[in-house]
MIDREN-702822 format. One record per atom (N, C-alpha, C): residue number from 0; atom name; x, y, z. Coordinates in steps of 0.05 Angstrom, whole numbers, plus 5000, padded with zeros to 4 digits. Layout:
N
<node pos="NUM" site="CA" xx="X" yy="Y" zz="Z"/>
...
END
This chain:
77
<node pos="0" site="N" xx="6844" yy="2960" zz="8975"/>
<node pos="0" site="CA" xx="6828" yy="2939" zz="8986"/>
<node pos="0" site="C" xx="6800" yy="2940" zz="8973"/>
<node pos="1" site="N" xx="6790" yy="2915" zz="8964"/>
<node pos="1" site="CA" xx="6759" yy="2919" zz="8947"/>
<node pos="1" site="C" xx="6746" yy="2927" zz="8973"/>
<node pos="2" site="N" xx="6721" yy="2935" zz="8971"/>
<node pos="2" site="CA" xx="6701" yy="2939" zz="8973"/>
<node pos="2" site="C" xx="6676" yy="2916" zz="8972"/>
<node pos="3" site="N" xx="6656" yy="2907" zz="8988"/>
<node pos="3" site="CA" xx="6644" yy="2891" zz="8996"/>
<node pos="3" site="C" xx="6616" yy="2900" zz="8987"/>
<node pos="4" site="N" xx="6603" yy="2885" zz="8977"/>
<node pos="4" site="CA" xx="6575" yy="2893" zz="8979"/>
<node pos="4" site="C" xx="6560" yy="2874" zz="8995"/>
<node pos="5" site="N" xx="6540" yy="2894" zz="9003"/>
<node pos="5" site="CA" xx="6521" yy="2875" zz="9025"/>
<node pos="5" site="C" xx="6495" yy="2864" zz="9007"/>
<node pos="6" site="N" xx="6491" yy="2840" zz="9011"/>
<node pos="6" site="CA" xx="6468" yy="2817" zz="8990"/>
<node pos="6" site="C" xx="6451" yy="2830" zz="9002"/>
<node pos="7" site="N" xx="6427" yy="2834" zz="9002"/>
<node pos="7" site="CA" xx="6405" yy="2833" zz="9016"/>
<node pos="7" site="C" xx="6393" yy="2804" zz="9016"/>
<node pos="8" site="N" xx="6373" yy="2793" zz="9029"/>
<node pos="8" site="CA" xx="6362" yy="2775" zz="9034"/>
<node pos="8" site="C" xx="6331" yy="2773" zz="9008"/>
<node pos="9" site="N" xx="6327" yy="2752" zz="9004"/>
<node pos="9" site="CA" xx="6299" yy="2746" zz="8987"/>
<node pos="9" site="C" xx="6279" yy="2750" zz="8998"/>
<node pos="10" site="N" xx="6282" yy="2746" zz="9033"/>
<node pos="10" site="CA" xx="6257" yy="2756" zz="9048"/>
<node pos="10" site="C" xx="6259" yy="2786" zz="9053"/>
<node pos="11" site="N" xx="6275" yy="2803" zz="9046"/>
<node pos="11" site="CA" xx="6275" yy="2835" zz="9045"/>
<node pos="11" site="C" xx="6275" yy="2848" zz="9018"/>
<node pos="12" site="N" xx="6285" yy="2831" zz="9003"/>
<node pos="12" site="CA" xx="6289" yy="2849" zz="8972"/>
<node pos="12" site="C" xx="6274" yy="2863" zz="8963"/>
<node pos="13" site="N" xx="6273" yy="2878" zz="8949"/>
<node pos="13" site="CA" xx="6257" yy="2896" zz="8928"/>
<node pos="13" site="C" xx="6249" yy="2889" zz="8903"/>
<node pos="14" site="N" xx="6261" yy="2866" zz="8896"/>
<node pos="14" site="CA" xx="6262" yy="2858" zz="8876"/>
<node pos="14" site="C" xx="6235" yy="2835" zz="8865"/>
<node pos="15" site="N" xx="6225" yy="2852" zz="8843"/>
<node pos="15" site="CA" xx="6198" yy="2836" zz="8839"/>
<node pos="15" site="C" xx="6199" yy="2813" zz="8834"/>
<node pos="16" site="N" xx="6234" yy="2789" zz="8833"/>
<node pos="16" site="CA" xx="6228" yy="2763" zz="8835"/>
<node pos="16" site="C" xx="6228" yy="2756" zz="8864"/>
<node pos="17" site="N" xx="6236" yy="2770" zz="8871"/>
<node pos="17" site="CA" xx="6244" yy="2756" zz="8908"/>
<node pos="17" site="C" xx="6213" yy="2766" zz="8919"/>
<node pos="18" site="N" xx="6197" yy="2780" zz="8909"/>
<node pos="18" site="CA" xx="6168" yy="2790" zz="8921"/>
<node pos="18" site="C" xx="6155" yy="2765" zz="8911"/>
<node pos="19" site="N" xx="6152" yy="2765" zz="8887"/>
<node pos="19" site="CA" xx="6131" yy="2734" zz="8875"/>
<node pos="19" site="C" xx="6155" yy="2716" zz="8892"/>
<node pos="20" site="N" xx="6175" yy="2709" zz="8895"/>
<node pos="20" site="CA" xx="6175" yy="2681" zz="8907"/>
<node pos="20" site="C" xx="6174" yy="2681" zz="8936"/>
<node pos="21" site="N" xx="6169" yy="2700" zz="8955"/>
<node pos="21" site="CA" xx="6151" yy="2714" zz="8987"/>
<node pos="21" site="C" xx="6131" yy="2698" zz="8978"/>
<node pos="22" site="N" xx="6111" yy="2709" zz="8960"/>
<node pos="22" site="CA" xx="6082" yy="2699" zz="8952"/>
<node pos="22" site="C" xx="6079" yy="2684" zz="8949"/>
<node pos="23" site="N" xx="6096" yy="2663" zz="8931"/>
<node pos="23" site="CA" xx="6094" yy="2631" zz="8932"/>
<node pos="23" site="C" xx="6098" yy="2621" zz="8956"/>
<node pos="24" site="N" xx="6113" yy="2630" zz="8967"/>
<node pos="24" site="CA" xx="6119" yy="2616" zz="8998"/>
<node pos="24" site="C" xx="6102" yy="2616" zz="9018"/>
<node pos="25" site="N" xx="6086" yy="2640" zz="9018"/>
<node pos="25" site="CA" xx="6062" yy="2648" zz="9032"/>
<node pos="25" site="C" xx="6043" yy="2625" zz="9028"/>
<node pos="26" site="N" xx="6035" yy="2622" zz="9002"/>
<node pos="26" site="CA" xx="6012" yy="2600" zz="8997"/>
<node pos="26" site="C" xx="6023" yy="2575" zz="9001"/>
<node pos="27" site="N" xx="6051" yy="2570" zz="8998"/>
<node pos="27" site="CA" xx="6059" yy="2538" zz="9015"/>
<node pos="27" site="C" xx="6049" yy="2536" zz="9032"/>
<node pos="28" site="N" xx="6060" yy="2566" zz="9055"/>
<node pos="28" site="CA" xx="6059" yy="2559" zz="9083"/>
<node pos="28" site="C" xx="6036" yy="2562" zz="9083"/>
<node pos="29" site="N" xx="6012" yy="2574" zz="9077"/>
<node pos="29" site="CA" xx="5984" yy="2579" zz="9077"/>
<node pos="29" site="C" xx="5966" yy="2539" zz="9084"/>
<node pos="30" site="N" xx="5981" yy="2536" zz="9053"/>
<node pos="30" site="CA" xx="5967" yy="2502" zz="9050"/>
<node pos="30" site="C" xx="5988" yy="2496" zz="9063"/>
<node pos="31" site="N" xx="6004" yy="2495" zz="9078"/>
<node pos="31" site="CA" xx="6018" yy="2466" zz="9105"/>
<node pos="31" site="C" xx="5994" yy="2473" zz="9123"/>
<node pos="32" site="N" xx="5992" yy="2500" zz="9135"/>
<node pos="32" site="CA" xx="5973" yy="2510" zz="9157"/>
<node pos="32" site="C" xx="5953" yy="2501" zz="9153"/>
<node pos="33" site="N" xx="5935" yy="2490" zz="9130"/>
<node pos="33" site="CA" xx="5909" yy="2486" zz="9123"/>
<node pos="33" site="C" xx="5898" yy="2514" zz="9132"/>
<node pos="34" site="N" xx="5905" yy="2530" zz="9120"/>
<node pos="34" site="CA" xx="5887" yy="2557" zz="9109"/>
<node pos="34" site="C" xx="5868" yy="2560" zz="9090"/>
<node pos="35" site="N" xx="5844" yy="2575" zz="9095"/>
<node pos="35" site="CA" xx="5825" yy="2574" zz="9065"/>
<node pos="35" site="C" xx="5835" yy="2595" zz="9054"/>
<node pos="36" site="N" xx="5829" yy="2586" zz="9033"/>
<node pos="36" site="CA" xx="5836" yy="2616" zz="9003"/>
<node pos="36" site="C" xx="5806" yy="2635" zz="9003"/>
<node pos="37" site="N" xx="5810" yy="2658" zz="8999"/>
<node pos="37" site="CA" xx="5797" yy="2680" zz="8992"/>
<node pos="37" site="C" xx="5797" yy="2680" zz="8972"/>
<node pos="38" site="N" xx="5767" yy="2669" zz="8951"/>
<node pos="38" site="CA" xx="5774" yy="2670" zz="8925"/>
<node pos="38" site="C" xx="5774" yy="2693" zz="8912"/>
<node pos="39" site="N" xx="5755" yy="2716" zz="8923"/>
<node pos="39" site="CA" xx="5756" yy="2744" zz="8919"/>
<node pos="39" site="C" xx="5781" yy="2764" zz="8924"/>
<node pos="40" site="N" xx="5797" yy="2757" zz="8938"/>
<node pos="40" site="CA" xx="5826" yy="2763" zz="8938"/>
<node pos="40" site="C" xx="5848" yy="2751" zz="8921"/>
<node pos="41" site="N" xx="5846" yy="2727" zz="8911"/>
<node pos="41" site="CA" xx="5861" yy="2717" zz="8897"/>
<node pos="41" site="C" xx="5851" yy="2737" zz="8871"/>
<node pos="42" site="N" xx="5832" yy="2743" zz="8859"/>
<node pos="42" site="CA" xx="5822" yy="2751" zz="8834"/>
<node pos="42" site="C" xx="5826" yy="2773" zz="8835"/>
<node pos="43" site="N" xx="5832" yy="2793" zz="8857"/>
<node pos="43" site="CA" xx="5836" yy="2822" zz="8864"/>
<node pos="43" site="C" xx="5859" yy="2819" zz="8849"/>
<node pos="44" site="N" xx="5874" yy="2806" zz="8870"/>
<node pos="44" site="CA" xx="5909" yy="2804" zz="8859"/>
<node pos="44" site="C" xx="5911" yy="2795" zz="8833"/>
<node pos="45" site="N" xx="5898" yy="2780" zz="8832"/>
<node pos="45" site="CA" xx="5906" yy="2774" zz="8792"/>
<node pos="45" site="C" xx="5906" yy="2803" zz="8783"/>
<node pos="46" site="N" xx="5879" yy="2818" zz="8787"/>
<node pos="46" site="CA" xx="5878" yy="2844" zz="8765"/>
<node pos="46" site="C" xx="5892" yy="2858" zz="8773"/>
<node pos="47" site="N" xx="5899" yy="2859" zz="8805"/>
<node pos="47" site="CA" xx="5922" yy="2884" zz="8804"/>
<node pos="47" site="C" xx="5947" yy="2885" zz="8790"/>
<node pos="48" site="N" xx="5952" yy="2845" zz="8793"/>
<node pos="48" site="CA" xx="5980" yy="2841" zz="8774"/>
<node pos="48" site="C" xx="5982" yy="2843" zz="8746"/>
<node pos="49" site="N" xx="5960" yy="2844" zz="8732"/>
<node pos="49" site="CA" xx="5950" yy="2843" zz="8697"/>
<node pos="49" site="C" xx="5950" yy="2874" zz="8693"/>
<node pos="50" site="N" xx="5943" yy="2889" zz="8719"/>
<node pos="50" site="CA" xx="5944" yy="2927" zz="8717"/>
<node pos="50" site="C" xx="5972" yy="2931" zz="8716"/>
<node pos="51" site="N" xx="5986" yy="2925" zz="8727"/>
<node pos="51" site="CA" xx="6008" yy="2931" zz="8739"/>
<node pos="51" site="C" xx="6008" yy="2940" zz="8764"/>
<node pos="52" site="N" xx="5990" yy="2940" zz="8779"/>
<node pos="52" site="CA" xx="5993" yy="2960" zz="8808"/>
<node pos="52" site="C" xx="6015" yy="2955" zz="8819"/>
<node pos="53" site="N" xx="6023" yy="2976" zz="8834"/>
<node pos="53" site="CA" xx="6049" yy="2973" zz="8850"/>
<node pos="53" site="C" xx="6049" yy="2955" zz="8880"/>
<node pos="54" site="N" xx="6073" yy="2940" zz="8887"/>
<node pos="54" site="CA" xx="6062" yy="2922" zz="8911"/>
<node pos="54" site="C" xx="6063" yy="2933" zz="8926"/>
<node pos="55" site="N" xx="6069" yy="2963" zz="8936"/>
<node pos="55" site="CA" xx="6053" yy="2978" zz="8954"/>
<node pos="55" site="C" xx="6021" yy="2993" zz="8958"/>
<node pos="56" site="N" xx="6010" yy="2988" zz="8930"/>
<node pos="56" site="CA" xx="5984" yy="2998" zz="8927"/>
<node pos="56" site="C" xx="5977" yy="2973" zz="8932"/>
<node pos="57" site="N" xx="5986" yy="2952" zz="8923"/>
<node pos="57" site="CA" xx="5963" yy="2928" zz="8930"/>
<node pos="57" site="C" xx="5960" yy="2919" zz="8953"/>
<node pos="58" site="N" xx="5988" yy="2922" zz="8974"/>
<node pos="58" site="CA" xx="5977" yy="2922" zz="8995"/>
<node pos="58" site="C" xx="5953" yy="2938" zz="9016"/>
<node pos="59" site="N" xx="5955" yy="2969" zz="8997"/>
<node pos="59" site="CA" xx="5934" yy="2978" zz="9014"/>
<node pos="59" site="C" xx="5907" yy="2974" zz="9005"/>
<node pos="60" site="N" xx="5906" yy="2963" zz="8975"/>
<node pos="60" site="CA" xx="5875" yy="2960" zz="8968"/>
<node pos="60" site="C" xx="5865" yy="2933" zz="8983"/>
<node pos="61" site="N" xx="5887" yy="2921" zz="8987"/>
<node pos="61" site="CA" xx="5881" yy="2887" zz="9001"/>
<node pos="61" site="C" xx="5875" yy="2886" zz="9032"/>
<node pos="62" site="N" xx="5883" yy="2907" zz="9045"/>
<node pos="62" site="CA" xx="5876" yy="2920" zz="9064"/>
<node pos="62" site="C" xx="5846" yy="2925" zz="9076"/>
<node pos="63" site="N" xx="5847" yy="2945" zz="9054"/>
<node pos="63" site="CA" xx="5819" yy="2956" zz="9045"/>
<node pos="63" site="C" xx="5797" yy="2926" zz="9044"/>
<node pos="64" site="N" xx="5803" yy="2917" zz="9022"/>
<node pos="64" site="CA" xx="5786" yy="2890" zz="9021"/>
<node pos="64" site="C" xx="5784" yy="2879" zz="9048"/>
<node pos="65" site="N" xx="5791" yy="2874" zz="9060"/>
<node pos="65" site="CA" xx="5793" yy="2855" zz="9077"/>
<node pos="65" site="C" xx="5788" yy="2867" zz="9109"/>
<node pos="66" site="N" xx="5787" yy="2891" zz="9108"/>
<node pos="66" site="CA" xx="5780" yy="2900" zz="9124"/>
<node pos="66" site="C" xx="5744" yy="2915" zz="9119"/>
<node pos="67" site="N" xx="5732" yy="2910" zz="9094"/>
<node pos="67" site="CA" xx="5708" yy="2915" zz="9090"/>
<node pos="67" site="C" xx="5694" yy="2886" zz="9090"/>
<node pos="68" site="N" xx="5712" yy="2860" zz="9089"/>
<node pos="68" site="CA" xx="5698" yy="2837" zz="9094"/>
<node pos="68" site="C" xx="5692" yy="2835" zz="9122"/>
<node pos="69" site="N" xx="5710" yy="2847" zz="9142"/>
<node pos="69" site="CA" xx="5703" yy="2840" zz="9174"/>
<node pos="69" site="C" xx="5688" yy="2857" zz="9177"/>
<node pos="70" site="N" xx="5683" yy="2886" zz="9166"/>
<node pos="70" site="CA" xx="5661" yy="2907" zz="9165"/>
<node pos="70" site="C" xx="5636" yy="2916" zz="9147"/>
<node pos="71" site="N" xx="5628" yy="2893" zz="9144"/>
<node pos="71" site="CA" xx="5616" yy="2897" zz="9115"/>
<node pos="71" site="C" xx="5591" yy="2921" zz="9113"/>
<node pos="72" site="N" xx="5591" yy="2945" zz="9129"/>
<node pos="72" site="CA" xx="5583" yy="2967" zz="9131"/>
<node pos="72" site="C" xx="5603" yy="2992" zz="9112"/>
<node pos="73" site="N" xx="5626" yy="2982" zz="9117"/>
<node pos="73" site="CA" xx="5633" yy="2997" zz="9111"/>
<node pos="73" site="C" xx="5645" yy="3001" zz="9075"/>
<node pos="74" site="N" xx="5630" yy="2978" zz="9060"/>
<node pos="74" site="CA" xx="5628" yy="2974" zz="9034"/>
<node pos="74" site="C" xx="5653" yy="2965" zz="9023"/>
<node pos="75" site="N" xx="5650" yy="2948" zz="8993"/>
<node pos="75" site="CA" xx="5667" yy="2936" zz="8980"/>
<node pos="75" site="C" xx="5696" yy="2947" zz="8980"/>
<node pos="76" site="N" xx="5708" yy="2936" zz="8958"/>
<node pos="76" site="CA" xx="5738" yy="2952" zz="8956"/>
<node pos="76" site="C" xx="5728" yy="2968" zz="8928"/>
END
């Protein structure tokens, strides 16, 4: 009897095309919501993606950022 494999989903994958198209989807749903853009975050993420950072480091440096914008004591990223 074969054996089955289980798909994972595009909204769970690992896979760095199913992550960039999360991220495109994000900024759809961002602009349906009328959300403003963080232009200082968008430019983060450019360099982290031109570094290579990993999309678990970028989420904690984006973190970071964004949690020194609501605290701005507690300095840049």
């Amino acid at each position: 009897m074969p054996t089955s494999t289980r798909r994972v989903s595009r909204l769970h994958s690992q896979d760095p095309a199913d992550a960039a198209w999360r991220a495109r989807q994000a900024q759809v749903d961002a602009d349906i919501e009328g959300l403003s853009r963080d232009p200082g975050a968008d430019r983060l993420v450019a360099k982290m993606q031109a570094a290579g950072v990993a999309p678990r480091q970028r989420i904690e440096k984006l973190k970071v950022y964004f949690r020194a914008r609501q605290n701005p004591k507690m300095g840049g990223p």
